[in-house]
C-alpha positions as CSV (number, residue, x, y, z in Angstrom):
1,X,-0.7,-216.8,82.2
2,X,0.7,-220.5,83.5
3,X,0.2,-223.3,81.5
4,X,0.3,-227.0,82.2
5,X,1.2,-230.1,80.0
6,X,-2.0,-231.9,79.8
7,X,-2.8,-233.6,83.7
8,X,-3.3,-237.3,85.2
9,X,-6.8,-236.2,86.1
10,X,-8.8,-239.3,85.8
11,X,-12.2,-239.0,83.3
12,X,-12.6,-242.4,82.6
13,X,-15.7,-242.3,84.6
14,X,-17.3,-240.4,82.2
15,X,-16.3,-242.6,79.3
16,X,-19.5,-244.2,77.6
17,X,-21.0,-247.3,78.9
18,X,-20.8,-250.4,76.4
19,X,-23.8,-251.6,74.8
20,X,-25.3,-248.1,73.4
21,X,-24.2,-245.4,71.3
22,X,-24.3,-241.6,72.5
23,X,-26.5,-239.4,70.9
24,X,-24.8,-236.6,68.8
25,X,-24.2,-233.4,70.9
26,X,-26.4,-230.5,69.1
27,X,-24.8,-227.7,68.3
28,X,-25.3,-224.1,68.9
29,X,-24.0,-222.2,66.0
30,X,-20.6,-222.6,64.1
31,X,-17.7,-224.8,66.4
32,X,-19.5,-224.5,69.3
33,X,-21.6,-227.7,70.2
34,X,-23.2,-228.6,73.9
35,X,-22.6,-231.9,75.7
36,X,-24.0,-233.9,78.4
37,X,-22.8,-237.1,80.4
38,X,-24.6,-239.5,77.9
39,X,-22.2,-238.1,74.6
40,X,-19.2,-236.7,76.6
41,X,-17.2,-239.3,75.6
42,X,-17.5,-239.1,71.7
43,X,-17.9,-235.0,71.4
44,X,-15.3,-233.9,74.0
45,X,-12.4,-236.8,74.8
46,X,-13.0,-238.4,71.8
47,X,-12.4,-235.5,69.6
48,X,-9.6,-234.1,71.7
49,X,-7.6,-236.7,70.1
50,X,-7.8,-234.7,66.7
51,X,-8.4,-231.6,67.6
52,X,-8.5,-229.4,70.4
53,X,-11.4,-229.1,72.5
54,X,-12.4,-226.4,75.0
55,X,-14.8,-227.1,77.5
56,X,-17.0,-224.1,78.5
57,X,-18.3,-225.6,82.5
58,X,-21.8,-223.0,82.6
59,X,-24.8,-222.8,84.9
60,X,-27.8,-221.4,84.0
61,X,-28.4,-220.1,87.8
62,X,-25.3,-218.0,87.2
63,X,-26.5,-214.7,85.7
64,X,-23.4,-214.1,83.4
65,X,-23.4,-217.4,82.2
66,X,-25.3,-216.5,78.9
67,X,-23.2,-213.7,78.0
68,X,-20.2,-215.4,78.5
69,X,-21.0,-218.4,76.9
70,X,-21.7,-216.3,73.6
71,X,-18.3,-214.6,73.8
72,X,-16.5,-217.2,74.4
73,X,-18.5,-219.0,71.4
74,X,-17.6,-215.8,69.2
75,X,-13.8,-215.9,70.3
76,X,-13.9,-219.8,69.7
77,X,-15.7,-219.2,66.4
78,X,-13.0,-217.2,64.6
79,X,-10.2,-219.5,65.1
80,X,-12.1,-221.5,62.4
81,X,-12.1,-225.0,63.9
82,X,-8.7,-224.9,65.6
83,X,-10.6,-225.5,68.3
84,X,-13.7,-226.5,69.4
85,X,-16.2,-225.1,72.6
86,X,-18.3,-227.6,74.0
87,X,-20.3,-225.9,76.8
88,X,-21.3,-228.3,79.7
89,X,-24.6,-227.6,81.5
90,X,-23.4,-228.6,85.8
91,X,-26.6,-228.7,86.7
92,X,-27.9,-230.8,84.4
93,X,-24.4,-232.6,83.8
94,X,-22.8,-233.1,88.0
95,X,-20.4,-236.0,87.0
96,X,-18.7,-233.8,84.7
97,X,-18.1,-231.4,86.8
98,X,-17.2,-233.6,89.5
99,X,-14.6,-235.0,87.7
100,X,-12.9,-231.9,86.3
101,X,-12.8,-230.9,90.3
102,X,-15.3,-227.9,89.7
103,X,-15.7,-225.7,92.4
104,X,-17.3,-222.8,91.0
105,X,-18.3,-221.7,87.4
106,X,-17.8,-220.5,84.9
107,X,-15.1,-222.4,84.2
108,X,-13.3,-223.4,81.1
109,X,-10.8,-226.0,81.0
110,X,-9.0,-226.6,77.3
111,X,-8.8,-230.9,76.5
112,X,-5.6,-232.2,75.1
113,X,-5.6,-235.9,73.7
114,X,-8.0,-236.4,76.4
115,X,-6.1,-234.7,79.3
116,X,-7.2,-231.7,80.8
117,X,-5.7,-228.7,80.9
118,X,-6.9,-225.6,83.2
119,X,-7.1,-222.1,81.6
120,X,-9.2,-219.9,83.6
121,X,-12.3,-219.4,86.1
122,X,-14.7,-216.8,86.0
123,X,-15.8,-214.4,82.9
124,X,-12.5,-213.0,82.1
125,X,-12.4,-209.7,79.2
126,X,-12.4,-210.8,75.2
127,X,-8.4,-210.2,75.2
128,X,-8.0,-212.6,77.4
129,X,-10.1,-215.9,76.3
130,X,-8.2,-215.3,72.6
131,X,-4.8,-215.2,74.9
132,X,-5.6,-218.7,76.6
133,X,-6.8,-219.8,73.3
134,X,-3.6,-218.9,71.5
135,X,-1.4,-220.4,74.5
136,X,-3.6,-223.9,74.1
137,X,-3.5,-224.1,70.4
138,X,1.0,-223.3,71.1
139,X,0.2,-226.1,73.6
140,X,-1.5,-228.8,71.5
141,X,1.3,-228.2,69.0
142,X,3.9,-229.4,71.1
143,X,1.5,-232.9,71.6
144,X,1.0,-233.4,68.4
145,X,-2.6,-232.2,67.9
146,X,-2.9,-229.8,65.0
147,X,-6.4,-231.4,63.6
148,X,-9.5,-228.9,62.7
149,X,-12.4,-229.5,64.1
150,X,-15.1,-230.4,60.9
151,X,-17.0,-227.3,59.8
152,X,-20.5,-227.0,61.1
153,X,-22.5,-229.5,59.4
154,X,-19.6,-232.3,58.6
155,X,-19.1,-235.0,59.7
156,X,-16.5,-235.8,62.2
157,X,-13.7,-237.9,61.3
158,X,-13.5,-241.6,63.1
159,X,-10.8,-241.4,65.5
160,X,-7.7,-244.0,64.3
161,X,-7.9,-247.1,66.9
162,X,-4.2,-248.1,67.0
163,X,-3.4,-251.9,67.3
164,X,-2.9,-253.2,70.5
165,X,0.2,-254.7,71.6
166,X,-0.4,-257.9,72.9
167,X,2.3,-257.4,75.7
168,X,0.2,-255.0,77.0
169,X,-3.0,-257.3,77.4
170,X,-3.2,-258.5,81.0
171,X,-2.1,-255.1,82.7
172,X,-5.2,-253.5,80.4
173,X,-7.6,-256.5,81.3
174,X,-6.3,-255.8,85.3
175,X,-6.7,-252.1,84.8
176,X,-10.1,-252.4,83.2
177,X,-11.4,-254.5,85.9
178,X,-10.3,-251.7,88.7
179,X,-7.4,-254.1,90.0
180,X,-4.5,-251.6,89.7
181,X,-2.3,-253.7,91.8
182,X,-2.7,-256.1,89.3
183,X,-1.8,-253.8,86.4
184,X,1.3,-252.5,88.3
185,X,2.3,-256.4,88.6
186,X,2.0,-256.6,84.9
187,X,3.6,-253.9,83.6
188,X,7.0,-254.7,86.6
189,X,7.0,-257.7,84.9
190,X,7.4,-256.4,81.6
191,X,10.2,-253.6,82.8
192,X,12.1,-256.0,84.3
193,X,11.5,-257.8,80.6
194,X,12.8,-254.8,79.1
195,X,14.2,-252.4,81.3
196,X,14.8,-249.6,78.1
197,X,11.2,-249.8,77.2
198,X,9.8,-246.0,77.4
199,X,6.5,-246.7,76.9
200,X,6.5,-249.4,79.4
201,X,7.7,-247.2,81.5
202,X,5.4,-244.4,81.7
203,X,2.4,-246.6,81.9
204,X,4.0,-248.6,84.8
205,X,4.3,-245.0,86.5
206,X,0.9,-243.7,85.3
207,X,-0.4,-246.8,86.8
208,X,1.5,-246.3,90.1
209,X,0.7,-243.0,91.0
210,X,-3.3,-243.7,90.5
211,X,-2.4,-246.2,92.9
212,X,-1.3,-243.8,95.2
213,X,-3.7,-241.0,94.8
214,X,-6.9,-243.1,94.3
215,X,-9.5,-242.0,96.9
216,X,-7.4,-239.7,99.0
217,X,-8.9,-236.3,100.1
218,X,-6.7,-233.6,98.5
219,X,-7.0,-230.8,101.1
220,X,-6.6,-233.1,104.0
221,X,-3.5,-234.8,102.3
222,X,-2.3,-230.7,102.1
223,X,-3.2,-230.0,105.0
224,X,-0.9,-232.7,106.6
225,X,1.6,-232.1,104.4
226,X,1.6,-228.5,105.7
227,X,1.3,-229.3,109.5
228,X,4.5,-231.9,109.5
229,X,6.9,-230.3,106.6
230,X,9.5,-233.2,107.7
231,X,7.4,-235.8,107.0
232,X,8.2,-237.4,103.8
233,X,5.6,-239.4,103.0
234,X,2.8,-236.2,103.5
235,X,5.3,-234.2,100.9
236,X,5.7,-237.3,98.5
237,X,1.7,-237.9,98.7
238,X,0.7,-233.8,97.9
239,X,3.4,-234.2,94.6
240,X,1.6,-236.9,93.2
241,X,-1.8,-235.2,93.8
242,X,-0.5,-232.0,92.3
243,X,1.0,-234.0,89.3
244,X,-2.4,-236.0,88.6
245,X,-4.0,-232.2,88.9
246,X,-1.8,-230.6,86.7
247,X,0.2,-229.2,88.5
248,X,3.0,-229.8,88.0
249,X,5.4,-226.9,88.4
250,X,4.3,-227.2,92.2
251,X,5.0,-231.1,92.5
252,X,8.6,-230.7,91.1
253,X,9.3,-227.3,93.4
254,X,8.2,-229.5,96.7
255,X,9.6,-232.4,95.6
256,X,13.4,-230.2,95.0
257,X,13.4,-228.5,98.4
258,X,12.6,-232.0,99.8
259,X,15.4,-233.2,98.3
260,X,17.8,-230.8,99.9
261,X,16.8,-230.8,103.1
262,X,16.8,-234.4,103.3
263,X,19.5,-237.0,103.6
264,X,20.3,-240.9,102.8
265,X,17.5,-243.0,102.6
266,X,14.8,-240.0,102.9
267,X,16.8,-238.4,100.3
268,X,16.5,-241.4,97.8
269,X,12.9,-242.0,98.2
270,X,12.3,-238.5,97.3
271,X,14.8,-238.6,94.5
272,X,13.3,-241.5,93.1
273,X,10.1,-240.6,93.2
274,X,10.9,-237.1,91.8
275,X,12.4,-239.1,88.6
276,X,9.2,-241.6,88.4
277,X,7.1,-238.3,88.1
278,X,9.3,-236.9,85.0
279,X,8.5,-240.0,83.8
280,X,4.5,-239.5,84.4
281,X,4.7,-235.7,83.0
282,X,7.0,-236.8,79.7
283,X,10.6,-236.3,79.3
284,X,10.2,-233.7,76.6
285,X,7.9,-231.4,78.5
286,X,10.3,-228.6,79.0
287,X,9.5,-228.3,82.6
288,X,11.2,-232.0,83.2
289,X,14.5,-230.4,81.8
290,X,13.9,-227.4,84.4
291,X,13.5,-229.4,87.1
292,X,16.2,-232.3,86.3
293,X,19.1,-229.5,86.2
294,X,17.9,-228.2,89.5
295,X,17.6,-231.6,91.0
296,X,21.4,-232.0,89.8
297,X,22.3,-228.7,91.7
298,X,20.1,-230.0,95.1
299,X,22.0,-233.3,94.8
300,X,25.8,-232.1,94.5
């Protein structure tokens, strides 16, 4: 069972447009709820800041589906709201499942503070599901989310808005308006302002490796990576992808060997963008600590 810190994967697109409010998801018995496009926002990222969230990816041409659905809404059920199922209709719902990268279903993909994190595809035994379940809930511990999801029938809890730091404004209003080269501008500006700023550094990197990944084809980026192994750029551009899709084990093992069979400039590039990427995935993620030591040992 491999689990991920919580991934770079994109799902802003589904956020809510301005100017309405979603309609409340309905819900199928106990902490299980459905979604659709219109209220994903509010029932599924929205709530994954307080709780966590388990999204149940279904189709209703898929003969299991039903079955599975109620045993994963039993399992989900008896944690008694430390988590909550939100099963997603593809068919009716394609933009979710384009942006979660579904390929087949069932598939059920746990939501940490808004970040996805795979657990498993296809209908796996009872034993299993309340494994992944545990593993999640271990994993939304170490994030901070420990929240119960409100008992059917409650109310859920406004999510806190923290303040916004002003310093912050004209890399969000670049960001917002799709100019990422814009927010990276910002954000330099205010490293080189305060070069010992974490936070300011791990949304400069955020912001820099959407830069990077935005629109490229994943298989054909692996696919070059594959066909020219010395090529640094082609290994440098399959890390970030694997980092922004969770993976991130795979990122930091490429990334490594890269650096040891690499030399002077190739062998900083690599290096430094190996570092930017523990900056992306968060310096107490355990795997960062992993991978540093072994970078230390590829290095000298």
């Amino acid at each position: 069972m491999s689990f991920s810190r919580p991934g770079a994967l994109d799902l802003s697109a589904l956020a809510r447009p301005a100017g309405g409010a979603a309609p409340g998801a309905s819900s199928t018995g106990g902490w299980v709820v459905d979604a659709t496009e219109a209220d994903f926002q509010q029932v599924a990222l929205e709530a994954s800041l307080q709780h966590l969230v388990v999204l149940s990816l279904w189709s209703p041409r898929a003969r299991e589906s039903a079955d599975f659905n109620a045993r994963l809404g039993a399992a989900a059920n008896a944690y008694d709201g430390q988590l909550l199922l939100v099963q997603v209709d593809v068919d009716a719902n394609p933009g979710i499942a384009q942006a979660l990268g579904a390929q087949a279903v069932p598939l059920v993909v746990g939501l940490v503070k808004g970040q996805p994190v795979p657990l498993f595809q296809s209908a796996v035994p009872d034993d299993q599901i309340r494994g992944y379940f545990d593993e999640l809930i271990r994993l939304g511990a170490e994030h901070g989310v420990t929240g119960r999801a409100p008992a059917p029938g409650d109310a859920a809890p406004a999510p806190e808005e923290p303040e916004d730091d002003p310093r912050f404004a004209p890399a969000d209003a670049a960001f917002n308006a799709g100019d990422l080269d814009g927010a990276i501008a910002a954000y330099e500006k205010l490293a080189a302002q305060s070069p010992g700023d974490a936070e300011v550094a791990e949304r400069l990197a955020g912001v820099r490796l959407m830069a990077r990944t935005q629109g490229v084809d994943l298989q054909q980026a692996r696919a070059a990576a594959a066909d020219a192994p010395a090529d640094v750029e082609a290994q440098l551009l399959v890390a970030d992808l694997d980092v922004s899709g969770g993976h991130v084990d795979d990122a930091f093992d490429r990334l490594i060997q890269l650096v040891a069979r690499t030399a002077e400039s190739d062998r900083d590039r690599v290096r430094e963008r190996l570092l930017e990427l523990f900056t992306v995935v968060g310096g107490d993620d355990p795997r960062v600590a992993t991978a540093r030591r072994r970078l230390a040992t590829a290095l000298y």
